[in-house]
C-alpha positions in Angstrom: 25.0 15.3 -15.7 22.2 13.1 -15.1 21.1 10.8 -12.3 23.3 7.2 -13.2 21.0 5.7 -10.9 18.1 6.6 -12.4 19.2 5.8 -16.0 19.8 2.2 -14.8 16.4 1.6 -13.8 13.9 -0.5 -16.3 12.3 1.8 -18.6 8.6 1.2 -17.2 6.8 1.8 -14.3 4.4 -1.6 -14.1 1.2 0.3 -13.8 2.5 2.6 -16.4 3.2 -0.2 -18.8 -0.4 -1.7 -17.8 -2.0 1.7 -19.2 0.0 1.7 -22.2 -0.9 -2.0 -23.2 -4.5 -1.0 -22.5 -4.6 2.3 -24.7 -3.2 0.1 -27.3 -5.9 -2.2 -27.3 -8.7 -0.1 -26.9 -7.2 2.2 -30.3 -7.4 -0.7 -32.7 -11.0 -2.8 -30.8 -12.6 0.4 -29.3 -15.9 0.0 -31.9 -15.7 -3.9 -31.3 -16.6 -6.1 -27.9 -17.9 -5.6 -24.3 -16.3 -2.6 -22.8 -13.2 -3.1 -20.8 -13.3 -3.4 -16.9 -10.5 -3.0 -14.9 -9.2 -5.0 -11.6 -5.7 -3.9 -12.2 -4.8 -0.7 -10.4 -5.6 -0.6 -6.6 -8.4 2.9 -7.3 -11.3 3.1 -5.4 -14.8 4.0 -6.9 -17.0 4.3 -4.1 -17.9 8.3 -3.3 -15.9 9.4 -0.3 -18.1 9.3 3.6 -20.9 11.7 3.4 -19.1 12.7 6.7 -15.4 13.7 5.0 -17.5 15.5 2.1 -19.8 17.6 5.0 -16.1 18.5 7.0 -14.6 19.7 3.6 -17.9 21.6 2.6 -17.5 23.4 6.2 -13.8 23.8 6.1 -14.2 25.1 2.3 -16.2 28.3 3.9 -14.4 28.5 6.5 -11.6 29.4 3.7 -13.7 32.1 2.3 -13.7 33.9 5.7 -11.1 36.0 7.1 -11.0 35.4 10.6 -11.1 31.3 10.0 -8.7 31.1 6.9 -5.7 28.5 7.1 -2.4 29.2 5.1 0.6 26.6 5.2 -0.6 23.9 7.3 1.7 22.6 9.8 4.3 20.1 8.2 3.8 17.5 10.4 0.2 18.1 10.2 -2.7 19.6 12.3 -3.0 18.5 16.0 -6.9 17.8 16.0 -6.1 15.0 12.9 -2.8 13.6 14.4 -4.7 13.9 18.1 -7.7 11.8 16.3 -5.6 9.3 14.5 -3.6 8.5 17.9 -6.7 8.4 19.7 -8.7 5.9 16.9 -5.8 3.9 15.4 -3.9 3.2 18.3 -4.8 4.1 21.7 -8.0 1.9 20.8 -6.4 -1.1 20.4 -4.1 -0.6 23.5 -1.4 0.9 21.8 0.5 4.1 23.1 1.7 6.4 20.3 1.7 10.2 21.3 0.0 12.5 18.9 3.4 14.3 18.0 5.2 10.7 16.7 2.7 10.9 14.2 3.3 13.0 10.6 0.4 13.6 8.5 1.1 13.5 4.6 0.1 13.2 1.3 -0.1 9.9 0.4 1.6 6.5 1.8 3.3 6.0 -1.6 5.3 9.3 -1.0 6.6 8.3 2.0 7.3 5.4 1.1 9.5 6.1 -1.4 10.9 9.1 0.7 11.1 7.5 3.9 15.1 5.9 2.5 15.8 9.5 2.5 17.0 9.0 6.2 19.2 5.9 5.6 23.5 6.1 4.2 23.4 4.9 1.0 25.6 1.6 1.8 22.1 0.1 3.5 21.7 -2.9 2.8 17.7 -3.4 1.9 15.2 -6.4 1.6 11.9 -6.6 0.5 9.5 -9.2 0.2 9.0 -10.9 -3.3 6.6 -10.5 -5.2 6.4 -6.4 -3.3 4.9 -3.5 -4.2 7.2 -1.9 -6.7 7.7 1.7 -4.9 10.1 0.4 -2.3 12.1 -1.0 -4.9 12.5 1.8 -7.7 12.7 4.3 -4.8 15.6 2.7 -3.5 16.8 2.2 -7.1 16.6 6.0 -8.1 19.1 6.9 -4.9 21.7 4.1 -5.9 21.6 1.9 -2.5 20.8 -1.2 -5.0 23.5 -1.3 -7.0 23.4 -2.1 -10.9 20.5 -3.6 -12.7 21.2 -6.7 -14.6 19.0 -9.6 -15.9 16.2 -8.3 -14.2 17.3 -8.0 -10.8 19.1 -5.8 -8.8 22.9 -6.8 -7.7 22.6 -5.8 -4.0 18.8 -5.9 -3.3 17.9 -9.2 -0.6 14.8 -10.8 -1.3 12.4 -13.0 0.9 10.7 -15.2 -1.2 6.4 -15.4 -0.6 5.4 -18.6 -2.0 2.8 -21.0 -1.9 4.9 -23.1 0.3 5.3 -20.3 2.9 1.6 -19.5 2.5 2.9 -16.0 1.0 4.2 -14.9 4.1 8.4 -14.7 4.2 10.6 -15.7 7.3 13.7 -12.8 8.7 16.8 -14.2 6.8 19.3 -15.7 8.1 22.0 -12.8 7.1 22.3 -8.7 8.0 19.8 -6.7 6.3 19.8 -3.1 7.3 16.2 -1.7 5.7 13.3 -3.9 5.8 10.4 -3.2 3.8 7.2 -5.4 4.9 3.5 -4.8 3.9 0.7 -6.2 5.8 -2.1 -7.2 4.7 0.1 -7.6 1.8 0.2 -5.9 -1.6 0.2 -8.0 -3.7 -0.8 -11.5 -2.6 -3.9 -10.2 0.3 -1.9 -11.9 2.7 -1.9 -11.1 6.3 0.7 -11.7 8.9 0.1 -13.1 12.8 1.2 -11.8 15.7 3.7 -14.5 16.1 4.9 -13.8 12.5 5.7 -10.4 13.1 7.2 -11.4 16.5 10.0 -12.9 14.3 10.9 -10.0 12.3 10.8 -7.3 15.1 13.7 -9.6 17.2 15.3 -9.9 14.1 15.3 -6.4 13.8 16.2 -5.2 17.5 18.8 -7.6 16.9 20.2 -6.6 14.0 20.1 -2.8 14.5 17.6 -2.9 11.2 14.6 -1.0 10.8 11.2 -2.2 9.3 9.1 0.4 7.0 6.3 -1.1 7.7 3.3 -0.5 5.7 -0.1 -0.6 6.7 -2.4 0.9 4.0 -4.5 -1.9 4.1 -5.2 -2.6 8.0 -8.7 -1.5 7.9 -9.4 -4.4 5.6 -8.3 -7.6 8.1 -11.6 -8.7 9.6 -9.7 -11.8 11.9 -9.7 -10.4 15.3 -6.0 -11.8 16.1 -4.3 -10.9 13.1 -2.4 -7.2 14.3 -3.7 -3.5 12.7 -0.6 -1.8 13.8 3.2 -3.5 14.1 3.0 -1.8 17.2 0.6 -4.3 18.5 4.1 -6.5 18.8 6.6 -5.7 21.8 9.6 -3.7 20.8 8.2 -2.2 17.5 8.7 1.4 18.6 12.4 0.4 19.0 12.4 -0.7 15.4 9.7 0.4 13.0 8.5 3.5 11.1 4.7 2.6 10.4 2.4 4.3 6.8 -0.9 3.9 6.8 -3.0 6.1 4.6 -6.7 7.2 4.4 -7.0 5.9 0.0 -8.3 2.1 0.5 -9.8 2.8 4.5 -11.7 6.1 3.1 -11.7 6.5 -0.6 -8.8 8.9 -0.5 -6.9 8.6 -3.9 -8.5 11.4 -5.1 -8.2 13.6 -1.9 -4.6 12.9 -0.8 -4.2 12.3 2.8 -1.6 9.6 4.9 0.3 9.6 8.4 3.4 8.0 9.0 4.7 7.3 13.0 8.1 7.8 13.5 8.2 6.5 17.5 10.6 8.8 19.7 12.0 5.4 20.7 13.4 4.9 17.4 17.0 5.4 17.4 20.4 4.4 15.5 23.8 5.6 15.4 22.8 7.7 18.5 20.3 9.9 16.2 16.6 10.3 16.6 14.6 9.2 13.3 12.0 11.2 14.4 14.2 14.3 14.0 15.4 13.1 11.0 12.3 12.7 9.4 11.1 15.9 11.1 14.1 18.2 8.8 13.2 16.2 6.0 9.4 16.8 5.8 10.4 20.8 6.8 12.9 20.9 4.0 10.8 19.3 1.3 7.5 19.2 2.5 5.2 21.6 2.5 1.8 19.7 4.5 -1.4 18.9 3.2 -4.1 21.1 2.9 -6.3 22.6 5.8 -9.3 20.9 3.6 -8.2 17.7 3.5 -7.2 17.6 7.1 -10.8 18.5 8.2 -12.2 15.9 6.1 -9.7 12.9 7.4 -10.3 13.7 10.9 -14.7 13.3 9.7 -13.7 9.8 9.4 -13.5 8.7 13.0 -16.8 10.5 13.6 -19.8 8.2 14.7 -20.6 8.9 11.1 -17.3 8.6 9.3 -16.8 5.3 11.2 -19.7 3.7 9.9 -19.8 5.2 6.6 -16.3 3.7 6.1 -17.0 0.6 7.1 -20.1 0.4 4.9 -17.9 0.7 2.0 -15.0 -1.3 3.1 -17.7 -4.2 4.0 -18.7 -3.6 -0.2 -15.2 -4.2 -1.1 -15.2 -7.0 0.9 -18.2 -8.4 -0.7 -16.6 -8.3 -4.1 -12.6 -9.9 -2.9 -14.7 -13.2 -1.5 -16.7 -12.6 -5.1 -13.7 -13.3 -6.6 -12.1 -15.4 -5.0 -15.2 -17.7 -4.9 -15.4 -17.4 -8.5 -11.7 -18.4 -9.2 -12.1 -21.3 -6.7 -15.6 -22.4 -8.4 -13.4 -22.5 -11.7 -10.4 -24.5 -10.7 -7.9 -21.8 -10.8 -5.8 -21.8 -7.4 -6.3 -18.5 -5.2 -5.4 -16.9 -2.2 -6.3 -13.1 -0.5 -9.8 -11.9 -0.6 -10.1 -12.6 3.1 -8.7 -9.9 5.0 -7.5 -7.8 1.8 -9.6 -6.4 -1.0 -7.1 -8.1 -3.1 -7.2 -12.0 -4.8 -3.6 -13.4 -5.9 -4.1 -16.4 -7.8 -2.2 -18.6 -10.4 -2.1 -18.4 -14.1 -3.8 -20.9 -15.6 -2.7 -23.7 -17.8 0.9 -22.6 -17.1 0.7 -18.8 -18.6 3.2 -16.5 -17.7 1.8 -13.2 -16.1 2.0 -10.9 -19.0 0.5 -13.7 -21.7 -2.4 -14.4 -19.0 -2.7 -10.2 -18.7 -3.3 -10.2 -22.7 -5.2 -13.2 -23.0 -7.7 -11.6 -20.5 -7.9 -8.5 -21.9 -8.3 -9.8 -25.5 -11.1 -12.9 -24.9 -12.8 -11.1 -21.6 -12.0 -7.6 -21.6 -10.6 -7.3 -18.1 -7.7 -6.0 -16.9 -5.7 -7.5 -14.2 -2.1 -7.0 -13.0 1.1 -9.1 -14.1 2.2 -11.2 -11.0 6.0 -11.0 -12.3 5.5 -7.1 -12.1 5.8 -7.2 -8.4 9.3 -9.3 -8.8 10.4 -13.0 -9.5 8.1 -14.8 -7.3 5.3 -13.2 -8.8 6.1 -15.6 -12.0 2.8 -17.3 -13.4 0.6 -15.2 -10.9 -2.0 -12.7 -11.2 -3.8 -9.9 -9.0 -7.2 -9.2 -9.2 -8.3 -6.2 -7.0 -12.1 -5.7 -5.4 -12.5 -2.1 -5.9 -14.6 -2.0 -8.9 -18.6 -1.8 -8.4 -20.3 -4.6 -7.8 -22.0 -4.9 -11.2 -18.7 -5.2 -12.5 -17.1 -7.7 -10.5 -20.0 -10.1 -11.4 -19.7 -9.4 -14.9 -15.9 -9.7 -15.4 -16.4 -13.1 -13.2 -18.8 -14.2 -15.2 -16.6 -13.5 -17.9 -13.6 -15.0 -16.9 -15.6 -18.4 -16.4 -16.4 -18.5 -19.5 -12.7 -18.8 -20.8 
């Protein structure tokens, strides 16, 4: 017998339907046009920090020798990167999180999606909308959303992110058990104030929820008062579990490395989440690699720091590229501020996916369907700033000629 769940689910993964539209246009215009440049999926192209690439060069040999050599790594990771990323994420910006609430992985997608391993399948989730599609299908795949029908699912809660909210949603007014929230936001480069997430940590403590809250994108927010870390906000450790990963801060998506901090403080129904999460990872998780490690913990050298920042600063450049060029051309736009991504509307009243093949047929470019990322995300589009620069000023250029 096979997963019921799973066999509810729609048939396509939205980047994976992306690719598939793409390969089909390139097989019948590949001899004919510009070549195609993508701003779809969130991949970096600038070369990892000369520091991370030194660190893995020195832990490589130190591989090849006997009395260095690692095996399994620790599941919840190696002290001198969960000691670093205590020490540079948090304790930096007057936040306490011990070294040992933190769990190094392999990606924040993967623990995203894992992370509802912990939670009785009667949970009652909301997610923002439009939302990164992980928290949804991996809550679909164990069954906690109930059937799928006229594209949406019967016991998922939505918070609308509209233009009218300025893309930021409100706690609702009902019981929500799982909350996922992602700040600065996938998709719409939204980020949240202090105050903002104020209101959805009480709601929380108050409700005996808990918030995944994910972070990937917190080395991207440049506004001094908008929060890096939920944490930042009182009462957090009573209520969140916090993924942050190295791919967008480092150039990571090739190298695989994340952390996730389950706080000690975070309890419900008398257990320890930290626990839980603790069997999980030991049951089905088998670390990241001694390699990898060496070359995460490179990026809070003097070094690391400012070689990351140098390229996050080039992303940068490209979002307010963008967004400038959208704004220059009439077409309404938001993001591109503190998040290398720009969410703006379709124009002349386009739905997502007509705009997504209009694009790719008269400019070449590929962008991602705003309805991909849920019902809210009807008529929008997301353009992402981690192409080279050469590219973002052609495929603006481009685009302004349409």
């Amino acid at each position: 017998m096979l997963n019921s769940h799973a066999l509810e689910m729609p048939s396509s993964y939205l980047f994976s339907e992306i690719g598939k539209r793409v390969s089909a246009f390139q097989e019948k215009h590949e001899a004919d046009g510009p070549r195609i440049i993508r701003m779809g999926i969130g991949d970096v192209t600038r070369p990892l920090p000369g520091a991370c690439v030194e660190a893995m060069r020195k832990a490589a040999d130190e591989q090849a020798d006997a009395a260095t050599f690692q095996g399994y790594p620790p599941g919840e990771g190696y002290d001198f990167l969960r000691g670093a990323i205590a020490e540079h994420e948090y304790k930096r910006r007057g936040v306490n999180i011990p070294a040992d609430d933190i769990f190094v992985s392999d990606g924040a997608k993967s623990d995203s999606a894992n992370i509802q391993e912990l939670f009785d399948n009667d949970c009652v989730v909301g997610v923002t909308d439009p939302v990164y599609p992980v928290y949804v299908d991996s809550n679909a795949w164990s069954g906690r959303l109930g059937s799928y029908s006229g594209g949406q699912w019967e016991r998922l809660v939505t918070f609308p992110c509209t233009r009218e909210n300025g893309y930021v949603a409100s706690p609702p007014d009902g019981h929500v058990d799982l909350l996922y929230l992602c700040f600065p936001n996938n998709p719409t480069g939204t980020a949240a104030t202090a105050k903002q997430l104020r209101e959805w940590v009480d709601y929380a403590n108050k409700h005996g929820a808990v918030i995944v809250y994910d972070a990937a994108y917190r080395a991207y927010i440049a506004n001094p008062d908008i929060p890096r870390t939920i944490y930042e906000i009182d009462g957090a450790k009573d209520c969140a579990i916090e993924i942050c990963s190295f791919s967008k801060s480092a150039g990571f998506t090739g190298v695989r490395c994340s952390w996730t901090v389950v706080p000690r403080e975070l309890r419900r129904g008398g257990a320890s989440l930290r626990a839980l999460w603790t069997r999980r990872q030991a049951t089905k998780f088998n670390g990241v690699p001694y390699i990898v490690q060496r070359a995460a913990e490179a990026v809070y050298s003097p070094d690391g720091r400012r070689q990351c920042a140098e390229t996050i600063a080039y992303y940068m450049r490209n979002a307010l590229k963008v967004r400038q060029a959208l704004t220059d051309a009439g077409i309404e736009a938001t993001g591109g501020e503190n998040a290398p991504y720009v969410w703006m509307r379709c124009p002349n009243g386009m739905d997502s996916w007509s705009f997504f093949d209009y694009l790719l047929k008269e400019a070449r470019v590929v962008g991602t369907p705003g309805s991909g990322f849920g019902a809210c995300g009807a008529g929008y589009f997301r353009l992402t700033a981690f192409g080279s620069s050469e590219d973002t000023d052609e495929a603006m250029k481009r685009i302004a000629l349409l």
